[in-house]
Backbone bond lengths (Angstrom), bond angles and torsions (degrees), N, CA, C in turn:
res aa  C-N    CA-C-N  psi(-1)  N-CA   C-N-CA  omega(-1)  CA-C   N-CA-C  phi
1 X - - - 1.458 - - 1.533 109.19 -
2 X 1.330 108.69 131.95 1.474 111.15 -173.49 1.494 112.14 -95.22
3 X 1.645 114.77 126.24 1.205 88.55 176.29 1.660 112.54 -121.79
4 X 1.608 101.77 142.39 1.612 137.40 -174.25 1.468 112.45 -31.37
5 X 1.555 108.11 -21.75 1.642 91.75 -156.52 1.647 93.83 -98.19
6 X 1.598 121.48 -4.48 1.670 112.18 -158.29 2.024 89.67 -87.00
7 X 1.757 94.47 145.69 0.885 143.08 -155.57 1.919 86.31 -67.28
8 X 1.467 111.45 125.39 1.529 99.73 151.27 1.063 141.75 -39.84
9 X 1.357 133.08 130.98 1.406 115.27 179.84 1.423 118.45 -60.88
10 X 1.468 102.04 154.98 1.717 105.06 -169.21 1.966 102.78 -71.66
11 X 1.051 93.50 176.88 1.810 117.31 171.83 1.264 79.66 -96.54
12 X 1.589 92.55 175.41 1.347 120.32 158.05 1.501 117.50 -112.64
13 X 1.070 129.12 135.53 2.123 128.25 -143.32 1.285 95.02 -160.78
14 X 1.139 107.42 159.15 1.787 129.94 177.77 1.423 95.81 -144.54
15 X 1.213 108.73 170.21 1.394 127.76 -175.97 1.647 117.04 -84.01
16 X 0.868 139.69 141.39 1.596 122.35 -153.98 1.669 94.44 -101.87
17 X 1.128 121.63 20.06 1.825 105.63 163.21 1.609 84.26 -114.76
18 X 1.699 148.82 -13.86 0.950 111.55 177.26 2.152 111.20 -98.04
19 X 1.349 100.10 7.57 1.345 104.88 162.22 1.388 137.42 -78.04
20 X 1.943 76.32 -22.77 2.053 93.04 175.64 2.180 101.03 -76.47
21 X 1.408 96.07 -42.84 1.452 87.70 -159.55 1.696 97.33 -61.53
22 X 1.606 116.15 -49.32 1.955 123.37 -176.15 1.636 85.10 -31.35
23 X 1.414 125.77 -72.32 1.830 121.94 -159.31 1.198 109.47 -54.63
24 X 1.475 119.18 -49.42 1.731 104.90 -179.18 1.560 112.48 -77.43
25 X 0.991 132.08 -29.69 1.403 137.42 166.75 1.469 119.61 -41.71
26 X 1.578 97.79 -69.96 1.433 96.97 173.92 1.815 125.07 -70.96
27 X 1.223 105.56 -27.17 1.623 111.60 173.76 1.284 113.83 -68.34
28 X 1.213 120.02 -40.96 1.989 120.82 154.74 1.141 106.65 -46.84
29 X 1.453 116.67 -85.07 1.400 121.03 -142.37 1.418 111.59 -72.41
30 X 1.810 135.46 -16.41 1.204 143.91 -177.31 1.434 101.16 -58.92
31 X 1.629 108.57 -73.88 1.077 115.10 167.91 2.074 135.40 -48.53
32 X 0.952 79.24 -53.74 1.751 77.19 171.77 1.529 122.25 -63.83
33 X 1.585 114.94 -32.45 1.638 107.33 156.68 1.345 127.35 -55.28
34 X 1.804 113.14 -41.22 1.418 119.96 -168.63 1.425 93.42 -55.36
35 X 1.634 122.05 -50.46 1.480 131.54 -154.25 1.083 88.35 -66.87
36 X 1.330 166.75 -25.00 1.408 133.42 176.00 1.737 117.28 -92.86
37 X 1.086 104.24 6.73 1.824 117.48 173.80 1.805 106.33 -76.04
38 X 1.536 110.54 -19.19 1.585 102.18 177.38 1.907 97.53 -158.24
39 X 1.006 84.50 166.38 1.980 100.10 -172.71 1.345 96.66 -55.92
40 X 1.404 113.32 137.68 1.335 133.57 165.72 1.689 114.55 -72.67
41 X 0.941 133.76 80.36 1.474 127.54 -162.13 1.811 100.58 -73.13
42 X 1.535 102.41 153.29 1.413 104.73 -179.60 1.671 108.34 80.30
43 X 1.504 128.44 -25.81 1.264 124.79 139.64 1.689 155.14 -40.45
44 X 1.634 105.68 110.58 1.697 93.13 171.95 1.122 117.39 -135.83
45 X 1.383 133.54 149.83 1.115 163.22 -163.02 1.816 92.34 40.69
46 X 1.064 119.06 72.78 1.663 127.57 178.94 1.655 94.39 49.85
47 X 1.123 140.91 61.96 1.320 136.18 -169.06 1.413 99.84 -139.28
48 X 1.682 140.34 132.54 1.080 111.94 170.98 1.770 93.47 -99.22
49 X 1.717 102.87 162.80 1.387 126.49 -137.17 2.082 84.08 -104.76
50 X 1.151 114.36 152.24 1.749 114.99 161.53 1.353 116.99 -19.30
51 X 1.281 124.49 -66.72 1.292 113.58 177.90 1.370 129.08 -62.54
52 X 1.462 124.94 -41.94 1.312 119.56 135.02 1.350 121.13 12.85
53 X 1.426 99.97 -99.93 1.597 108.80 -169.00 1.407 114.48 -60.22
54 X 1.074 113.12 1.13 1.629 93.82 -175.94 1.769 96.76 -86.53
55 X 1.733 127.43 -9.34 1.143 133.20 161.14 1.645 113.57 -44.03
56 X 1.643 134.06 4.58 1.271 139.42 -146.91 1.070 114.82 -127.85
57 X 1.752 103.81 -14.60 1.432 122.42 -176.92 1.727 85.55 -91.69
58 X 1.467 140.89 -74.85 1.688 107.11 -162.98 1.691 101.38 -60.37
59 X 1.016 119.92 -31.81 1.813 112.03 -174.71 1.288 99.36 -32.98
60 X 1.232 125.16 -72.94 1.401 149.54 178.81 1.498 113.79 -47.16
61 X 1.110 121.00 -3.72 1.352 120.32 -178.99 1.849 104.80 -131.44
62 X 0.911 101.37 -35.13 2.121 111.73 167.52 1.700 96.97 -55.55
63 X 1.847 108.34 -47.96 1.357 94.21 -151.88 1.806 109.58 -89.43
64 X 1.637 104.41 -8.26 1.152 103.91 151.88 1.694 126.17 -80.52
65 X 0.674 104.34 -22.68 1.675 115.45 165.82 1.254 121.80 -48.34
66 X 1.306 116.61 -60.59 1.512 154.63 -149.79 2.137 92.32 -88.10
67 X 1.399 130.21 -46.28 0.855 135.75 -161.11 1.551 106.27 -101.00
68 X 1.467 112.18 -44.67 1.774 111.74 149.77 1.631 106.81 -19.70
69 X 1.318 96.77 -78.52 2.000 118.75 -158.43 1.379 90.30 -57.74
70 X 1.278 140.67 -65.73 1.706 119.83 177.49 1.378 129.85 -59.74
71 X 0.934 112.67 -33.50 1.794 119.30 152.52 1.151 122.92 -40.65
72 X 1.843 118.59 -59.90 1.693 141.40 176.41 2.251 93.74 -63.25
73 X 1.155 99.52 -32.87 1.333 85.75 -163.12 1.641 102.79 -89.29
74 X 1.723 119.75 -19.78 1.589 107.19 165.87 1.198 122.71 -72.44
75 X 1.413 122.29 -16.18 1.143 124.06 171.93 1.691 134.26 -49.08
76 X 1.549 105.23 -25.86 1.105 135.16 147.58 1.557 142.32 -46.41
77 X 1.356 96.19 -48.31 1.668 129.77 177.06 1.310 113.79 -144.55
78 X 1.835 106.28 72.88 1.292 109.82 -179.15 1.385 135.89 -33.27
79 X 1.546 119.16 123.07 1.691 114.96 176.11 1.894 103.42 78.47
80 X 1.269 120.67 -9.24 1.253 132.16 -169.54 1.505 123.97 -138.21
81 X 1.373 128.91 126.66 1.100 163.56 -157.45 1.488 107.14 -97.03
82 X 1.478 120.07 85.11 1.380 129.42 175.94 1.484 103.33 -54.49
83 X 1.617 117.69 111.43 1.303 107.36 -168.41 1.693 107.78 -98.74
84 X 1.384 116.45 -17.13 1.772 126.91 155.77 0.874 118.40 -12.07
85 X 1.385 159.70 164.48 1.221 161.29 100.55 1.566 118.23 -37.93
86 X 1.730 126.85 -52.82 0.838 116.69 -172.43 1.968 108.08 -91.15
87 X 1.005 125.94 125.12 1.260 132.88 161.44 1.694 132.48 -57.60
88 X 1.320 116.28 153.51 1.209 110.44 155.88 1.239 118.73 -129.48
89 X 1.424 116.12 44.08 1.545 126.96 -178.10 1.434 110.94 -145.09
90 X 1.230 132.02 118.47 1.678 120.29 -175.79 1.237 111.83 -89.92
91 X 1.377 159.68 104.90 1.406 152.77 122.03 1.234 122.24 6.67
92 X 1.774 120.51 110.40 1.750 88.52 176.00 1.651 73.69 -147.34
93 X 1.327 129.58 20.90 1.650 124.92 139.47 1.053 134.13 -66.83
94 X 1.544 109.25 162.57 1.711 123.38 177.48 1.255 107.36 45.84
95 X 1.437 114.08 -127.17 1.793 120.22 -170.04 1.417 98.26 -69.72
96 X 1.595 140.12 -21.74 1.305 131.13 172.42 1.656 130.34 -52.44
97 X 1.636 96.62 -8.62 1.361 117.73 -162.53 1.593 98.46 -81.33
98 X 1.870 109.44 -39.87 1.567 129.15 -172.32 1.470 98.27 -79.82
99 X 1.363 128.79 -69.09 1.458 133.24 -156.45 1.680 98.62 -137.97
100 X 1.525 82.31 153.21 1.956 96.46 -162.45 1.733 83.35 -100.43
101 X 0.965 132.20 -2.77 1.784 120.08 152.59 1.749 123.98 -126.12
102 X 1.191 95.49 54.12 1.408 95.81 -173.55 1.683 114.16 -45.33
103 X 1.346 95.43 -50.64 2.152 110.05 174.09 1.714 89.63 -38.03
104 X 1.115 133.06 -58.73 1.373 136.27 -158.99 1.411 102.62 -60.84
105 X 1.197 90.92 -74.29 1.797 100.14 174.62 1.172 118.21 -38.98
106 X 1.732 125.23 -43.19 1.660 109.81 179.63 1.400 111.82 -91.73
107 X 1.214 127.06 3.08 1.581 128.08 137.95 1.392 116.22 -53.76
108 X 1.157 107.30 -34.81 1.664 91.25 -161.92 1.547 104.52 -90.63
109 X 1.601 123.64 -15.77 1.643 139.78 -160.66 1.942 79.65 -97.34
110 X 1.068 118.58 -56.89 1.728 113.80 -177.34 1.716 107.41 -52.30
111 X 1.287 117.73 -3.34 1.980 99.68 -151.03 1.819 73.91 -123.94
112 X 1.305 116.20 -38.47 1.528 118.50 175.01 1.734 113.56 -62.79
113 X 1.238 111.62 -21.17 1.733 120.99 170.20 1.499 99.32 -70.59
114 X 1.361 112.53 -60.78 1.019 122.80 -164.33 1.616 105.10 -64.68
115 X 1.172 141.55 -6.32 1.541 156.81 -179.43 1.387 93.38 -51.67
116 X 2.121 83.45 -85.47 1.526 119.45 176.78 1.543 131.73 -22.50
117 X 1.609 97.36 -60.03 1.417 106.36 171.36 1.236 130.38 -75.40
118 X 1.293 111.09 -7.95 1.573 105.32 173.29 1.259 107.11 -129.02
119 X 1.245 117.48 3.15 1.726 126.23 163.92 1.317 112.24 45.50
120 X 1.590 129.63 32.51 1.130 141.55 -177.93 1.655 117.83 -102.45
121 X 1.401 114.56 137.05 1.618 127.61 -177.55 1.724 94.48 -61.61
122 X 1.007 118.38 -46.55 1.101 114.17 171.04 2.343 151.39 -43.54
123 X 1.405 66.81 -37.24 1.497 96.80 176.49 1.510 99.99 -96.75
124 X 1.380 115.54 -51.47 1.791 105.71 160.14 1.289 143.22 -32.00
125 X 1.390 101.21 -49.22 1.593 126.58 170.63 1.830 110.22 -66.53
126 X 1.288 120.88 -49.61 1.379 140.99 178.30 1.595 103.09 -77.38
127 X 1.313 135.41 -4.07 1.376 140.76 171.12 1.702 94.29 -97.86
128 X 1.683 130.55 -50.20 1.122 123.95 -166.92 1.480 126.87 -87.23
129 X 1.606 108.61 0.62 1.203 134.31 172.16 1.671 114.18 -94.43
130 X 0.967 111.87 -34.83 1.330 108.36 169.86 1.844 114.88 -85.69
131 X 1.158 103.68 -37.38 1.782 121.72 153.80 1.902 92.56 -15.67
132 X 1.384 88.81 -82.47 1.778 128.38 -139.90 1.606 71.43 -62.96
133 X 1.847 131.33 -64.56 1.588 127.72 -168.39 1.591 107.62 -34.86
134 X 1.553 107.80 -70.27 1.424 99.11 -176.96 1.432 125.45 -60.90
135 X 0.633 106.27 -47.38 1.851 113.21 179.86 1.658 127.57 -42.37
136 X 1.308 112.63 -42.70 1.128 144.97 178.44 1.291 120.83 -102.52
137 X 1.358 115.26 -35.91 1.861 115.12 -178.55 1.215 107.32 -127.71
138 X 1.356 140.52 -44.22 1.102 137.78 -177.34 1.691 130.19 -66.79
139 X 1.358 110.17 -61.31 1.399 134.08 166.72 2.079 98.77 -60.02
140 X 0.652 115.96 -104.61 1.383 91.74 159.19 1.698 145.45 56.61
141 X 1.574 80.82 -113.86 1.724 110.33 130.66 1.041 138.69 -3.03
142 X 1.608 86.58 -86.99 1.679 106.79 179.37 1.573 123.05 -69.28
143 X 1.105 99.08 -32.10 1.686 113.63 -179.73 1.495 109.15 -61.40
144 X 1.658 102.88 -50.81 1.334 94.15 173.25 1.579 130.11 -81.50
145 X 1.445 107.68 17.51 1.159 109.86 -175.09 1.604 98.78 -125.35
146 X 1.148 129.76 -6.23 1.647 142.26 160.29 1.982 110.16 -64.06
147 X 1.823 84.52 -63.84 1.896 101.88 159.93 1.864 106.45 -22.02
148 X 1.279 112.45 -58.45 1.160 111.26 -129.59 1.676 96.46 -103.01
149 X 1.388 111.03 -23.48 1.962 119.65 -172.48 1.541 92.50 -96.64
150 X 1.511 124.79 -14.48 1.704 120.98 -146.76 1.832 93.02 -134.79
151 X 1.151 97.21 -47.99 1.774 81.45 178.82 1.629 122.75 82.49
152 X 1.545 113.05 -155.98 1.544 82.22 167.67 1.094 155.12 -101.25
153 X 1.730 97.01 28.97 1.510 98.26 163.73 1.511 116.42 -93.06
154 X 1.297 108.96 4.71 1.565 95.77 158.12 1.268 121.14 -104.60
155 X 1.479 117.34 -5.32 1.342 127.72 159.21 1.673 123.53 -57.31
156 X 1.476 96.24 -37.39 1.476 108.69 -175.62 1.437 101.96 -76.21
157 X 1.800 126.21 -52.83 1.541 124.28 164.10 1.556 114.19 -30.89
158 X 1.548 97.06 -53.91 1.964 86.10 179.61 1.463 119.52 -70.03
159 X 1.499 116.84 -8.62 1.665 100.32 160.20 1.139 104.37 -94.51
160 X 1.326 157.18 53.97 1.296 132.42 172.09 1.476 96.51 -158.56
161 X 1.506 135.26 -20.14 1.326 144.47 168.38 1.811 109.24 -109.86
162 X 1.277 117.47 122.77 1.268 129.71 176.58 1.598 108.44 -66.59
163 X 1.092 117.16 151.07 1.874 132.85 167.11 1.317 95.80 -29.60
164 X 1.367 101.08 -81.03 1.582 104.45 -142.23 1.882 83.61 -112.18
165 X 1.218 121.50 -98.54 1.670 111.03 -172.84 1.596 107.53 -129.04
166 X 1.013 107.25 155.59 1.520 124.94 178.97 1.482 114.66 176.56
167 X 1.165 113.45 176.11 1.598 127.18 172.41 1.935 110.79 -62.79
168 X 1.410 95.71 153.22 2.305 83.07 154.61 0.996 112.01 -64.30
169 X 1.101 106.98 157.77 1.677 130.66 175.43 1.474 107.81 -128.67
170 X 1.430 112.71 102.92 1.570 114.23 -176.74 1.063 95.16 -95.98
């Protein structure tokens, strides 16, 4: 016999200033280790060179991206960072309106800065592997696990919001 009054089971959550530091932490430091595994091309004297920096303009736009989508997503779980995969809240604000993984997408525009600016085979390879992660395993995943907590109103979001970016589709 089940009884009514026991407490849902918890999520699993972090605190949303230590979700901000995990994203900038790891989006630096992933990349800047790979970059010393192969020559920085367009580099001198450890300096990155003009073309370089223009790698700073998507950085700068992933990492606003990237900090939007955890912001949009505490809003949900005040002060807290739904750390689940599957949700019980659908997004269909701001950049959610363009692409049903925007968080994904400004990972992938931050790790493509990070290409540029350090112009390394290394960071290339570690940009097309995480590419290939979401695309194929991650997104995926989640969809079928959105399908399944969300039903068809997230069925109906996936006809009317594209994967990654596009226009509405009424």
């Amino acid at each position: 016999m089940e009884n009514s009054d026991q407490e849902p089971p918890k999520r699993a959550s972090i605190p949303l200033w230590v979700g901000f530091v995990l994203a900038l932490l790891v989006w630096e430091a992933i990349p800047w280790t790979l970059s010393l595994l192969t020559p920085r091309f367009g580099w001198a004297a450890g300096r990155p060179g003009p073309w370089s920096m223009l790698g700073l303009i998507p950085v700068a736009i992933g990492t606003t991206g990237l900090l939007w989508g955890l912001l949009q997503h505490s809003a949900q779980t005040p002060q807290q960072l739904d750390w689940e995969p599957s949700k019980n809240y659908l997004l269909r604000d701001g950049l959610y309106r363009f692409s049903r993984n925007p968080m994904y997408l400004s990972e992938l525009i931050l790790m493509f800065g990070w290409v540029i600016f350090y112009s390394s085979g290394a960071v290339l390879l570690g940009f097309i592997a995480w590419w290939a992660f979401f695309n194929f395993y991650q997104v995926p995943a989640e969809e079928r696990m959105l399908e399944a907590s969300l039903g068809e109103s997230y069925n109906e979001y996936k006809n009317e919001v594209p994967r990654w970016i596009g226009k509405f589709r009424r």
